[in-house]
C-alpha positions as CSV (number, residue, x, y, z in Angstrom):
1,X,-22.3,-145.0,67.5
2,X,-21.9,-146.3,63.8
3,X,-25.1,-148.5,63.7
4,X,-25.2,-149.5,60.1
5,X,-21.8,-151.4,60.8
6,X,-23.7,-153.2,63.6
7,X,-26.2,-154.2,61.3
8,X,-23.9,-155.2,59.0
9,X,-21.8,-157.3,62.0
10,X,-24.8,-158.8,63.6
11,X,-25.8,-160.3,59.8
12,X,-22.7,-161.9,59.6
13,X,-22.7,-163.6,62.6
14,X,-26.4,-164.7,62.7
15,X,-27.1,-165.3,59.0
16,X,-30.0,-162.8,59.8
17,X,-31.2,-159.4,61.5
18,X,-34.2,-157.6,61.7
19,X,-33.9,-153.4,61.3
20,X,-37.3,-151.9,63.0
21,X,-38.6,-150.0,60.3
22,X,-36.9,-151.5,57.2
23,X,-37.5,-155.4,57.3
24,X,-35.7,-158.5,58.1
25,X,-32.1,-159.0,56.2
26,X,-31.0,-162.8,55.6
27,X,-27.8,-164.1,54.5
28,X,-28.5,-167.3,52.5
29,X,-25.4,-169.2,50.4
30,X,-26.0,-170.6,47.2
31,X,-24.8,-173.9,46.9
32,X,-22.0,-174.9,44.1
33,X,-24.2,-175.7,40.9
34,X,-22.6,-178.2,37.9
35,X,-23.4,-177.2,34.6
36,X,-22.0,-180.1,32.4
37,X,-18.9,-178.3,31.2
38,X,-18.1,-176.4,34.3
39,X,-18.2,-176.5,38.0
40,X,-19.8,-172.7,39.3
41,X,-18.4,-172.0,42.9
42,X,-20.9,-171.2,45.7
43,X,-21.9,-167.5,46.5
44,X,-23.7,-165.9,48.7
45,X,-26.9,-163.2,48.4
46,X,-28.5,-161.0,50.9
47,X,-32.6,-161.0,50.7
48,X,-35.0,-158.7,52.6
49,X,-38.1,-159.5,53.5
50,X,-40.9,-156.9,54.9
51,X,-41.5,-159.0,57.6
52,X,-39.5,-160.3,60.5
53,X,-39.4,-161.5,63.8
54,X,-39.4,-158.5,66.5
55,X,-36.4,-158.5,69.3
56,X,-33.9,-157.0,71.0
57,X,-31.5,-159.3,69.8
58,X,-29.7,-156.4,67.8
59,X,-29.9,-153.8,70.9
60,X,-28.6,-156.0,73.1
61,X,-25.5,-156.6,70.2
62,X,-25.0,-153.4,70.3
63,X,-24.9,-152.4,73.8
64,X,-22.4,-155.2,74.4
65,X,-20.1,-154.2,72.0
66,X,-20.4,-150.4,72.9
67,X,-21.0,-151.1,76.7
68,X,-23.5,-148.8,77.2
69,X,-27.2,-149.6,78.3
70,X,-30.0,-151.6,76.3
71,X,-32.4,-148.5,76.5
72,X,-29.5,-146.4,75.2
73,X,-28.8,-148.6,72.7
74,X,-32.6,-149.4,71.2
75,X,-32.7,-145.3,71.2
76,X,-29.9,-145.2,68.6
77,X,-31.5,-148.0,66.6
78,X,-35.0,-146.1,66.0
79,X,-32.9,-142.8,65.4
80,X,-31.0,-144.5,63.0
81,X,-34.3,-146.3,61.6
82,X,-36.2,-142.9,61.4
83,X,-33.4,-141.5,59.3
84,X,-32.8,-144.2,57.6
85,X,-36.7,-144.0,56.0
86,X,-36.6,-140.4,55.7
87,X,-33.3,-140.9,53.1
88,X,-35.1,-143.7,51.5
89,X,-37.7,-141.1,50.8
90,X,-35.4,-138.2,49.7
91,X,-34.1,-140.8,46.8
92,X,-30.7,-141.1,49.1
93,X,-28.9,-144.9,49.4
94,X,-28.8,-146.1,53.2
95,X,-25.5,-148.4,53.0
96,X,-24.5,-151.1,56.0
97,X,-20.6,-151.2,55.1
98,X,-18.9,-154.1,53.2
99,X,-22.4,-156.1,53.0
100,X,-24.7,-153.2,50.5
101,X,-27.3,-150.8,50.9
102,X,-30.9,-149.8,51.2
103,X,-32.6,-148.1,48.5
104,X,-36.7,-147.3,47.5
105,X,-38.1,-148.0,44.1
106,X,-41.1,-147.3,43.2
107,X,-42.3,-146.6,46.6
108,X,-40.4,-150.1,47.8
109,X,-37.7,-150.9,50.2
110,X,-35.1,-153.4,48.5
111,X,-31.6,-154.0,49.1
112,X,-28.5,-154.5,46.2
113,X,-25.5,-156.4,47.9
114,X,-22.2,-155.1,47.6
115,X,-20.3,-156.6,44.4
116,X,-17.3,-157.2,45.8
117,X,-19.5,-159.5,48.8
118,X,-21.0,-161.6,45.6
119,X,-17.8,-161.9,44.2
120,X,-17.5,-165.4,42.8
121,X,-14.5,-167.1,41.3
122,X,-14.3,-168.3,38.0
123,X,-15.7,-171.6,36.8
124,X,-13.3,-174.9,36.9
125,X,-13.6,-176.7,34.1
126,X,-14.6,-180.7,34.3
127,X,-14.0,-183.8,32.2
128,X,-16.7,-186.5,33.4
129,X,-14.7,-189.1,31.6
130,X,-11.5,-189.6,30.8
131,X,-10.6,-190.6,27.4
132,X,-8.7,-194.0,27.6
133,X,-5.0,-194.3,26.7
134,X,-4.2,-196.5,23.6
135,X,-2.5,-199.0,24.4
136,X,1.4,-199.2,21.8
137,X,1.2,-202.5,19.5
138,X,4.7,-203.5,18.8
139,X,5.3,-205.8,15.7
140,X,8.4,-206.9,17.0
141,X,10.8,-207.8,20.0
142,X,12.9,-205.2,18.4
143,X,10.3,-202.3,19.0
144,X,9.7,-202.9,23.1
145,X,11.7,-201.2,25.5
146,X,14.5,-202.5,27.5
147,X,12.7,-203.4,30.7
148,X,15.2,-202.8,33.7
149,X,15.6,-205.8,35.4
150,X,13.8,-205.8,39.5
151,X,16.5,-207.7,41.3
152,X,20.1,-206.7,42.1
153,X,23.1,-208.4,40.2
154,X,24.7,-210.4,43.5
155,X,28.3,-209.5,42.4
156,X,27.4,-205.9,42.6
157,X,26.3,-205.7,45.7
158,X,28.2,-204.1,48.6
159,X,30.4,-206.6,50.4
160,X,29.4,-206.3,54.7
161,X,32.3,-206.8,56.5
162,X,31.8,-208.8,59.9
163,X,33.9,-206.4,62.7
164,X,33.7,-205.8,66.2
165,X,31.3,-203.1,67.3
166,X,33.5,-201.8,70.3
167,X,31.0,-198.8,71.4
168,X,29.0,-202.0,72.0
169,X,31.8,-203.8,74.0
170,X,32.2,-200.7,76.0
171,X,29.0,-200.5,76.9
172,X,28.6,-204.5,78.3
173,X,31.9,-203.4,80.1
174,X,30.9,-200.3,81.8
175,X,27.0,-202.5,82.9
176,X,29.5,-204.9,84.3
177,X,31.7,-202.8,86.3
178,X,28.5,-200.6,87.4
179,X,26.7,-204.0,88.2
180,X,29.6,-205.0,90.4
181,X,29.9,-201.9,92.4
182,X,26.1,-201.7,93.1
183,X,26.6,-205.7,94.4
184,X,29.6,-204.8,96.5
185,X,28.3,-202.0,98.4
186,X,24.7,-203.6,98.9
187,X,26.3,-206.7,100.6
188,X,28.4,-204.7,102.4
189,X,24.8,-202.5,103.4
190,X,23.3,-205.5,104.3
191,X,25.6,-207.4,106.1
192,X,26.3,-203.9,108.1
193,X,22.8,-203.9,108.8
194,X,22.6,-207.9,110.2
195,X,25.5,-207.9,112.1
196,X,26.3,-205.0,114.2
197,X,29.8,-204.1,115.1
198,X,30.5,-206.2,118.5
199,X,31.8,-204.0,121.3
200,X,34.9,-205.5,122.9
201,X,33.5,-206.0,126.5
202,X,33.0,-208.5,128.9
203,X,29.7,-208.8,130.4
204,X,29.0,-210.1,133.5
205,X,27.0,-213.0,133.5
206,X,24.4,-213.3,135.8
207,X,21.8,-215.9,136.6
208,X,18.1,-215.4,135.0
209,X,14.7,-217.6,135.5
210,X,11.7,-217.2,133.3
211,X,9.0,-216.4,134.4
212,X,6.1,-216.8,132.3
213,X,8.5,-217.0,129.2
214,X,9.7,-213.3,129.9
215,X,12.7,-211.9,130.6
216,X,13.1,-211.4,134.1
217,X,12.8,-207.8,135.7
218,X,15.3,-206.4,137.9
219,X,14.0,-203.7,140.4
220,X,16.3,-200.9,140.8
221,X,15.4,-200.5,144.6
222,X,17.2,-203.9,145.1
223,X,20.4,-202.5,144.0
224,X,22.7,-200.3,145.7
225,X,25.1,-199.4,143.1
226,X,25.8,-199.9,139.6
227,X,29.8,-199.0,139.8
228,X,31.8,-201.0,142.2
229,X,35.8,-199.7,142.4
230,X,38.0,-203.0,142.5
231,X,40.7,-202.0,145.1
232,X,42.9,-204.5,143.5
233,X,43.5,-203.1,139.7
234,X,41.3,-200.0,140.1
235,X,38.8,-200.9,137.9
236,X,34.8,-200.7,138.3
237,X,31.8,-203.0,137.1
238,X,28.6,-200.7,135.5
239,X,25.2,-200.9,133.8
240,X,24.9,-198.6,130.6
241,X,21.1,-198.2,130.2
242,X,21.3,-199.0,126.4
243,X,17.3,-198.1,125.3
244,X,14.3,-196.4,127.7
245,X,10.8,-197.5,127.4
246,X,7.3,-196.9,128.9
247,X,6.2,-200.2,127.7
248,X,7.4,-203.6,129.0
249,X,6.4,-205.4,125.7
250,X,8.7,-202.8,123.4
251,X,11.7,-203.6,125.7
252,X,11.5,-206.9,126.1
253,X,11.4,-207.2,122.2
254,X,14.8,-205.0,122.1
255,X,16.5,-207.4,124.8
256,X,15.2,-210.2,122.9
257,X,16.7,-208.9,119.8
258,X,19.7,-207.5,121.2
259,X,20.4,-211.0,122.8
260,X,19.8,-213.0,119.5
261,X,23.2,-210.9,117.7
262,X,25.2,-212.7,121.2
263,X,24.9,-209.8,123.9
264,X,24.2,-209.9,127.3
265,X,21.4,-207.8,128.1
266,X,18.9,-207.8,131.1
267,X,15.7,-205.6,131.8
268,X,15.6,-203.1,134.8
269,X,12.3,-201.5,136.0
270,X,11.6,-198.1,137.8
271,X,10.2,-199.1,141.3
272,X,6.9,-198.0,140.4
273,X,7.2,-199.4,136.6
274,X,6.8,-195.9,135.1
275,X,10.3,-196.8,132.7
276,X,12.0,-199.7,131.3
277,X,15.8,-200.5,130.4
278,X,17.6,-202.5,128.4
279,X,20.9,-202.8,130.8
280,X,24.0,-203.9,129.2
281,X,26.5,-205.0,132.0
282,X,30.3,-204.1,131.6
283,X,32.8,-205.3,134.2
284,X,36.2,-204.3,135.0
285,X,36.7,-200.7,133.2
286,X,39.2,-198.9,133.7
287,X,37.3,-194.7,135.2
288,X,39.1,-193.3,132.8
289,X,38.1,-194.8,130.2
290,X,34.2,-194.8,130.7
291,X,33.4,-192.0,128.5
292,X,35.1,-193.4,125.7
293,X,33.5,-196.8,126.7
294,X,30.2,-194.9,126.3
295,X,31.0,-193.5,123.1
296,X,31.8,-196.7,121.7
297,X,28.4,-198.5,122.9
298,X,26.2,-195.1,121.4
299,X,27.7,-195.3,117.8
300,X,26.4,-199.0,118.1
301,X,23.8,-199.6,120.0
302,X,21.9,-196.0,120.1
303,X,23.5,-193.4,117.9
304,X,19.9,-191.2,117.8
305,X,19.8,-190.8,122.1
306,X,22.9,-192.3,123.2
307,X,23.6,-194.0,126.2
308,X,24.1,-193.6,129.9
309,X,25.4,-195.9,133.6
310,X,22.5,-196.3,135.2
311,X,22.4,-194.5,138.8
């Protein structure tokens, strides 16, 4: 593994490293510097001190980037660090790539940084006060410029001619129209919704009491049919069971409902109360026409269950 590169990565990143065996390397930048004529740009210089503080920072940057072990990569380092002195000693230049290199002089480790890292633009020159302008002296009307007037001669400005915008007007129209429709069909919705479709039938009227302000129940034990044949015209009376509940209170709310849009209902009850019905009572249908009779009364009244005679 090429641990002078290392060296020379870890410095960069951390403005410092420590090399066992050759010192501590800092990175420190020289700040921009004014002269009085000329602005000197900031650089940057690499010192090396003998002492430093002693980790494994540097190992542990190294077995990261190489993924290999710490103990692995602390081996390396000494290797490299034994070497490294025995170089320095031989007269040999120990170089970390693209930052400098190590050298010995006079029996003492210093380091020369790179000159292409120093390298240092060029000065900018600086003026720290302007000189002022002279202002012209003119001796006569004659001498001054012709000052172009600010405003805008009235004749010669562009006449606006008043016309009719009609992308505008056909925009207004097509709101319109579009409002209209959405106002037709929602009042046809809603009046729909208020006022069902009455079924042409005749109900047969029958006489209720109240009993504590309910709608009287009819027991269906008490009744021995529900279709009567007419001998005379051949037509029968029935009961279509129009809703089915378990609870009295949520069918005497549909009769009450169903009777305030004008029909006829009445409440029948199981003989042990298990099931409620809202009855609807038809008289004088023809048999044949009692499924279309049904039909009619589901689209209506229950379009989800439909409806039956009662039995």
């Amino acid at each position: 593994m090429d641990i002078a590169k290392y060296i020379g990565l870890f410095l960069l990143k951390n403005n410092f490293v420590y090399v066992p065996g050759l010192g501590n390397l800092e990175l420190k930048k020289k700040s921009a510097a004014f002269t009085g004529e000329a602005l000197q740009a900031p650089t940057f210089e690499v010192l090396l001190t003998a002492s430093g503080s002693i980790d494994d920072n540097l190992a542990n940057f190294i077995a990261t980037n190489e993924q290999t072990s710490i103990s692995k990569a602390s081996n390396s380092l000494r290797d490299f660090s034994q070497q490294a002195r025995i170089d320095l000693q031989n007269g040999k230049k120990v170089a970390i790539p693209a930052i400098g290199y190590f050298e010995e002089e006079r029996s003492k480790i210093r380091f020369v940084v790179d000159s292409n890292f120093q390298y240092t633009p060029p000065p900018l020159p600086t003026i720290r006060m302007a000189k002022k302008q002279e202002e012209p002296v003119y001796n006569s009307s004659i001498d001054m410029p012709v000052v172009k007037p600010r405003y805008i001669d009235p004749e010669e400005e562009p006449e606006t001619t008043g016309g009719i915008s009609w992308a505008k007007v056909a925009l207004w129209v097509l709101a319109l129209l579009l409002l209209i429709f959405i106002g037709y069909f929602g009042y046809r919705y809603l009046r729909g919704s208020h006022n069902p479709i009455n079924v042409p039938i005749t109900p047969v009227m029958q006489d209720t009491t109240s009993i504590n302000n309910h709608t009287p129940l009819v027991d269906t034990t008490h009744i021995d049919t529900t279709a009567t044949t007419n001998v005379n015209n051949q037509a029968i009376n029935i009961d279509v069971i129009l809703n089915s509940y378990t609870i009295l209170s949520k069918a005497e709310q549909r009769a009450a409902k169903l009777k305030t849009f004008g029909h006829n209902v009445e409440l029948v009850s199981e003989s042990d109360s298990s099931m409620f019905y809202v009855v609807l009572p038809v008289s004088k249908v023809n048999p044949a026409d009692t499924s279309a009779l049904l039909d009619s009364l589901t689209r209506v009244f229950n379009p989800s269950h439909g409806v039956r005679i009662l039995q």
